[in-house]
N, C-alpha and C positions, 0 to 999 in steps of 0.2 A: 611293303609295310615298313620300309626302315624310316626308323626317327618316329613310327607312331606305339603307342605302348598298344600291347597284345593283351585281350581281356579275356581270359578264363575261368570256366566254369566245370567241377571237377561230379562225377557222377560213381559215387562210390559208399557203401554200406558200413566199411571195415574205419571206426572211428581215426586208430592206428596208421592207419595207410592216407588217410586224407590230411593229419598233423602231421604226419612226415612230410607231402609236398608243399604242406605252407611252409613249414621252416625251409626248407629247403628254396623257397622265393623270396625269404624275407628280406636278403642280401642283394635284390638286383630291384630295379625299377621298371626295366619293359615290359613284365609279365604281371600284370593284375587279375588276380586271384578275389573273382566275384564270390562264390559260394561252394558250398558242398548240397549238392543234393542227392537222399539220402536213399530212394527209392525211383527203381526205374520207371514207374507207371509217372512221375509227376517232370521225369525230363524234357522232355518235349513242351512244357509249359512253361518250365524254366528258363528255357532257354530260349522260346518268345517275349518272354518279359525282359529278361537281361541281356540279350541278344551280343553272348561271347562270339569271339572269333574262331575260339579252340574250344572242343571238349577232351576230356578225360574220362574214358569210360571201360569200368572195372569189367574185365569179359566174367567174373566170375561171381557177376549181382544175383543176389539172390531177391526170393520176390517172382510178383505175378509176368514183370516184363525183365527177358535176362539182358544183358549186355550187349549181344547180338543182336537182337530186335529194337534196343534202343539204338542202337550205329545204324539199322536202316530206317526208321523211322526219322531220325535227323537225319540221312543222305534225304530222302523222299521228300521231307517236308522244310529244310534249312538246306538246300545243295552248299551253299556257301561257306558254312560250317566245318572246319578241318576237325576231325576226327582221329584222337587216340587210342588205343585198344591196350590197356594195362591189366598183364596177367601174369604167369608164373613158370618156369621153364617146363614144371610137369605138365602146363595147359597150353602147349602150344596154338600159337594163332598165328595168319598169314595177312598180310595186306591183300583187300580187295577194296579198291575204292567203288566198285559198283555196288557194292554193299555195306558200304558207310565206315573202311577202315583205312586211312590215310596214311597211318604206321604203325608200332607194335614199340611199347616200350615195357621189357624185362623186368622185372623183380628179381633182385634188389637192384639199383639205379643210384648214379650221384646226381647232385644237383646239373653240374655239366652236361650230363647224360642228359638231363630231361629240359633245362632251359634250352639245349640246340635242337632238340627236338619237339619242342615246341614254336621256339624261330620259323625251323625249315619249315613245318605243316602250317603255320601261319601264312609266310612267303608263297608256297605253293598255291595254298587255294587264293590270294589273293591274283595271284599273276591269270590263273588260270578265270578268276572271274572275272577281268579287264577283257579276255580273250574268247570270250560268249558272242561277239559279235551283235552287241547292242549296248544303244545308250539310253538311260531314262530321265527324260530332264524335266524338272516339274516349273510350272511360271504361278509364282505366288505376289503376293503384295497383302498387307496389312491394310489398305484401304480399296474400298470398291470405287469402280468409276473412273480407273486407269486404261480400260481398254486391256484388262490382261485376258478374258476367252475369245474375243477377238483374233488376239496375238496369236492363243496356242492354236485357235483351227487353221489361222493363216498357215503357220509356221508349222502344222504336220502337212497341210496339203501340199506347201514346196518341199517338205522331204519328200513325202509321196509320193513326186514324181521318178524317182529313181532309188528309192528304200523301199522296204516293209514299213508300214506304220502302223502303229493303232495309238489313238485319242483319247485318254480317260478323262472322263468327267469326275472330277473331283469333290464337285458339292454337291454333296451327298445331300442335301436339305432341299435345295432348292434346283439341283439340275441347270443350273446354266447353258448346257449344249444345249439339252431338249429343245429349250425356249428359242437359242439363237438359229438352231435348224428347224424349226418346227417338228419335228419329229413326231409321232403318232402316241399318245398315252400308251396303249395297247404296245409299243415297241419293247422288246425286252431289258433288261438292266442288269446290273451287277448282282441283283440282292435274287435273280432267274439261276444261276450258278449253285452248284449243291455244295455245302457245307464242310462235305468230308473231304473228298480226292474231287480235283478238278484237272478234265483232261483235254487234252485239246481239242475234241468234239465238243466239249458242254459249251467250251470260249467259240466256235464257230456257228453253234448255233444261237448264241446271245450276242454277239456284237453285232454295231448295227454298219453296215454297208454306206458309207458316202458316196454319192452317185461322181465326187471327184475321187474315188478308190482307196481311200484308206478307212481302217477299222475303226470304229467308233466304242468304248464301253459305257454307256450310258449308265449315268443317277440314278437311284427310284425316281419313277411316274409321281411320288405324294411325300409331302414333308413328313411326316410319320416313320414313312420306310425305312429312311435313313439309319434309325434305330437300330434296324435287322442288318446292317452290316456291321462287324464285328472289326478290327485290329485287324485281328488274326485273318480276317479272310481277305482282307486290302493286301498284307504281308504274302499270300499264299498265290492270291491273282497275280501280283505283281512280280512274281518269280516267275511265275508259268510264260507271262507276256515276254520277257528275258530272251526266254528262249524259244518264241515265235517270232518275234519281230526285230528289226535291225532298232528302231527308233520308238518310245514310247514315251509318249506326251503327256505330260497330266496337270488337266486345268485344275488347281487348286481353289478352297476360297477364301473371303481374307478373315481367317482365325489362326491362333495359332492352339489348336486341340488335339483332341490324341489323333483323329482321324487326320486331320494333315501332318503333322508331325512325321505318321508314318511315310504319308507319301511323301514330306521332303526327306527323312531320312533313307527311302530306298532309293533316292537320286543320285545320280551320277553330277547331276548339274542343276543346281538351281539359278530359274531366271528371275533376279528379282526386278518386279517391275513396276514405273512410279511414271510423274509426271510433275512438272513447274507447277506445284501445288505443296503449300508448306503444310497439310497435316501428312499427304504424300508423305513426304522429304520425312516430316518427324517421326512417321509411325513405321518406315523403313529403318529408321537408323534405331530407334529401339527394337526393332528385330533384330537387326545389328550385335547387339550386346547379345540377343538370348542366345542367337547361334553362336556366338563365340564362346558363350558359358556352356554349350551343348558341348562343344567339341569340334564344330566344323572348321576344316581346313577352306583357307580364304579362297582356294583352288576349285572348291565346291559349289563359290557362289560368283555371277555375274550379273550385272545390272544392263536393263535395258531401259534408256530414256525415251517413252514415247509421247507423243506430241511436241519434239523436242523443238519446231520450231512455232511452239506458241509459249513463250520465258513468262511471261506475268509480272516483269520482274527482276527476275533471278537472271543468274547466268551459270553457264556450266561450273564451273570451276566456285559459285556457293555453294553447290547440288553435292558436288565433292570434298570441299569440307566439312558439310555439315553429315556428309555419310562416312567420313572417314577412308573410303575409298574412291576409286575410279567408275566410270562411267564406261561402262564395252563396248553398248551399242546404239545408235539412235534411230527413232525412227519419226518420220514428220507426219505431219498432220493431214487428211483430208478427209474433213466432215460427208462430205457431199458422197465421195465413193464410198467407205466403210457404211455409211447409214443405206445407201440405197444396195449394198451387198448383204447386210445383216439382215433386212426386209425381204429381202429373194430369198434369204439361205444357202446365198456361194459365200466361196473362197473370192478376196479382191486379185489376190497374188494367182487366182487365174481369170476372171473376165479381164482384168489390163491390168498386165503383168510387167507394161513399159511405166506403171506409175509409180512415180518416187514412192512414194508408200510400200507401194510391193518390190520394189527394189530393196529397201531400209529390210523387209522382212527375207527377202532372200538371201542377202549378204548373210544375216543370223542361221538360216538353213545351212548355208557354203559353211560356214563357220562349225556348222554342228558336225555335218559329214566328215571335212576335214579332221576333226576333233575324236570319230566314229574310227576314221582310218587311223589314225595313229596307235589307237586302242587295238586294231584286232586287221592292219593291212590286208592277209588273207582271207578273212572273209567278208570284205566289203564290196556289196556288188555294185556291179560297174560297167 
């Protein structure tokens, strides 16, 4: 986390004690100090909307949910969320991080005391989430009719061959997979997942099986459905997938709303993806701006040119000034294989896997794995 500011959110009843740790931040700039919330029954909500890095949570809340049960309920439901435990030398507490306690800061504390430990639990859980042994890369684009669900089934089923993967369908309205696999109305979907706790039987018994072996999470069956998936439960699936699979893929569609939003923000790696096509080209580079006003680090985002050897036109090096950035990756064009694969419902990058096309798509597989190992070397299978 160094050089990124640490955003906190502080979960404490005692007015007194939560204006002591503002003042006490107002003199630094890496700790940003979202809120005080004020009752443990509304933490967990809190902290899906603001989505801190740290919490602060008083062990000795009073109220219907105490201190302890909010530390486990944000272990359970946020793993990624470093968690402090502030209480009083007559109240002693212990770190258990299995039960949502990262560390123990005393009463009474100086500012030093609590900005380095609020650092070190930051640092902590982040190194430790790099080290999950998965990457989640979402492929988005601002316009349709770039070949981005294309991309993403290509591009899980060449991880597939030697990773975990599972495939989310993204559009949530319109199902994209369904259609380009045929897939069965009657097959289950995201919105088949229960509400509360999701465990890793519910996700085996709803993901749909590709007969090329990787996991599938399918859309609702009906534009409608869409509705019935919630933020909150995109955020909750996608933590769980974390930690079942090495690679998790997710087709986006081209909006930018709350429901993608989350899925580009629980990305490890966005692929953004366009083509020699100038509303392309212009409705990327104003994506461009949003995510930079979001916050994402340019490290977050990578571009892939596909059909890159049909210009219209253009040449690489407009494509790149007019995005402000580089270009990552390319991939060429071939009408004749993608159409008569999309009609069968395979992968092209396995019926002919010698085609430049599935070449252009494997190179971005090599590229992700390599990307996978540097993240978590020991546990990337091999």
């Amino acid at each position: 986390m160094a050089g990124e500011q640490i955003r906190l959110l502080i979960v404490e009843d005692v007015p007194q004690v939560a204006s002591h740790v503002r003042s006490l931040l107002q003199a630094q700039s890496q700790i940003k100090m979202l809120d005080v919330v004020t009752a443990g029954d509304r933490a967990v909500a809190a902290i899906n909307e603001m989505r801190p890095d740290v919490v602060i949570v008083d062990a000795l809340l009073q109220g219907r949910v105490s201190g302890q049960q909010v530390a486990e309920q944000v272990r359970r439901t946020e793993p990624q969320v470093g968690i402090i435990m502030l209480t009083v030398p007559q109240n002693p507490v212990s770190e258990d991080r299995e039960r949502g306690i990262d560390a123990v800061l005393k009463m009474p504390f100086t500012g030093f005391d609590l900005t380095t430990l609020i650092r070190n639990v930051a640092e902590t859980r982040a190194v430790e989430s790099e080290r999950t042994g998965s990457l989640v890369v979402s492929l988005f684009s601002p316009k349709g009719g770039v070949g981005r669900t294309t991309l993403a089934y290509n591009l899980a089923v060449a991880l597939g061959e030697n990773h975990r993967v599972c495939l989310v369908d993204g559009s949530l309205q319109f199902s994209d997979l369904r259609g380009l696999l045929r897939v069965p109305a009657v097959a289950p979907s995201i919105v088949n997942l229960p509400t509360d706790r999701i465990k890793d039987s519910d996700l085996a018994d709803v993901a749909w099986r590709d007969p090329s072996g990787i996991d599938i999470l399918l859309a609702p069956p009906r534009v409608e459905m869409a509705e019935m998936v919630t933020t909150r439960d995109i955020e909750k699936v996608l933590s769980l997938l974390r930690q079942l699979y090495e690679f998790v893929i997710i087709d986006t569609r081209a909006a930018l709303s709350d429901d993608v939003l989350v899925f580009l923000d629980s990305a490890d790696l966005i692929l953004q993806v366009l083509t020699y096509d100038s509303m392309a080209i212009r409705s990327l580079a104003m994506s461009a701006e949003t995510f930079s006003a979001i916050g994402y680090p340019p490290s977050k985002l990578a571009t892939v040119l596909n059909r890159s050897d049909a210009a219209g036109g253009f040449d690489k090096a407009d494509v790149e000034q007019a995005l402000g950035s580089k270009i990552d990756y390319e991939i060429v064009s071939d009408g004749r294989l993608v159409l008569q694969s999309n009609n069968e419902g395979i992968a092209f990058v396995s019926s002919n896997p010698e085609a430049p096309i599935s070449q252009g798509v494997r190179r971005i597989a090599e590229s992700m794995a390599s990307h996978l190992e540097q993240r978590a070397p020991s546990l990337v299978k091999r």
